[in-house]
matplotlib code that plots the C-alpha trace (Angstrom):
import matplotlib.pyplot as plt

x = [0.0, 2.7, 3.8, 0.5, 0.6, 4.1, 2.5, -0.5, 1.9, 4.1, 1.2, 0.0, -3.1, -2.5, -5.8, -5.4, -1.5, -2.7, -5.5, -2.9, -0.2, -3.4, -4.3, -0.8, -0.3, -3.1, -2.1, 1.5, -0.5, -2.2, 0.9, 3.5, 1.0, 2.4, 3.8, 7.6, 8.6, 10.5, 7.5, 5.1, 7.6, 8.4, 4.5, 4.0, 6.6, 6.1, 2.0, 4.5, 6.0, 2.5, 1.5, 4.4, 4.0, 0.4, 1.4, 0.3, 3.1, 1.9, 0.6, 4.0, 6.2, 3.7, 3.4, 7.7, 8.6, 6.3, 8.1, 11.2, 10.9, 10.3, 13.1, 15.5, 13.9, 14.6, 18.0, 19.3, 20.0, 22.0, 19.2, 19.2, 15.3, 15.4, 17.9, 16.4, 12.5, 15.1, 16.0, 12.5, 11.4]
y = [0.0, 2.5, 1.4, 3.3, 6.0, 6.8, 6.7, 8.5, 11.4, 11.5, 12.3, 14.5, 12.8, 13.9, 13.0, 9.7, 8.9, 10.1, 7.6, 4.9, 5.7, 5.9, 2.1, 0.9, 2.6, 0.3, -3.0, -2.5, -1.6, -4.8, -6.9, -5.4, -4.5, -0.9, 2.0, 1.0, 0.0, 1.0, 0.9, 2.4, 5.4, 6.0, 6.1, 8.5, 10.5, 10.4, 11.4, 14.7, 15.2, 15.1, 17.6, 19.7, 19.1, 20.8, 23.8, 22.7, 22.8, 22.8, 19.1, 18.6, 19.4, 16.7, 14.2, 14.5, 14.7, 11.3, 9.6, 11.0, 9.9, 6.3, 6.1, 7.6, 5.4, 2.5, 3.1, 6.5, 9.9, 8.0, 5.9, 7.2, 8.1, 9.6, 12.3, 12.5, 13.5, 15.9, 17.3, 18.3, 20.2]
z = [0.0, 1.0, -2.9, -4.3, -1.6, -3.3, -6.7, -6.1, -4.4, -7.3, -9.3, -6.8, -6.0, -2.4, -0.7, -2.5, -0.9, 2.4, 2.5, 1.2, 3.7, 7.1, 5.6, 5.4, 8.7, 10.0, 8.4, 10.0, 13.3, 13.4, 12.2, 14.7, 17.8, 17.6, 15.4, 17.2, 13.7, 10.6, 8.1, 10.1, 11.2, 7.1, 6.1, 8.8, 7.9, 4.0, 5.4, 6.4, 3.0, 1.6, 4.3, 3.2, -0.6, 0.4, 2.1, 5.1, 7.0, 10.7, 10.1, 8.4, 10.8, 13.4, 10.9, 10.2, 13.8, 14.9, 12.2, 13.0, 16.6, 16.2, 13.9, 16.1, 18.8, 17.2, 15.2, 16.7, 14.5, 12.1, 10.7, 6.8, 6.9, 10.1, 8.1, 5.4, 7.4, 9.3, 6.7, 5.4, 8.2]

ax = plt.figure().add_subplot(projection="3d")
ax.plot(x, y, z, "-o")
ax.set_aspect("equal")
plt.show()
């Protein structure tokens, strides 16, 4: 799903990738109990980039810095996607 979320942003179906990414956010939910996980950090954080791609940059900055702190939860500030969600804020 976060596959088609990506496609549907690069064609800047944005409502579209945003419902894609809250689904795939859900099916990661039920198959690791929590969001404490890689996959579930990167959808919320690409649901950011979305934001951001939008102009709405208040629900950005929430939606980057969740997905931001998992990652640097789980794999510190070194983690490649946690720099590269720092980096769009």
């Amino acid at each position: 799903m976060t596959y088609l979320a990506n496609c549907y942003k690069s064609l800047k179906e944005y409502n579209e990738a945003i419902k894609h990414y809250d689904e795939a956010i859900e099916v990661f939910r039920g198959c690791y109990g929590n969001d404490h996980n890689h996959n579930t950090a990167v959808a919320i954080g690409n649901i950011g980039l979305v934001y951001k791609d939008l102009g709405k940059l208040k629900e950005a900055r929430e939606y980057l810095n969740l997905g931001k702190k998992i990652l640097k939860d789980l794999y510190g500030e070194e983690c490649p996607d946690y720099q590269y969600f720092n980096q769009q804020l």
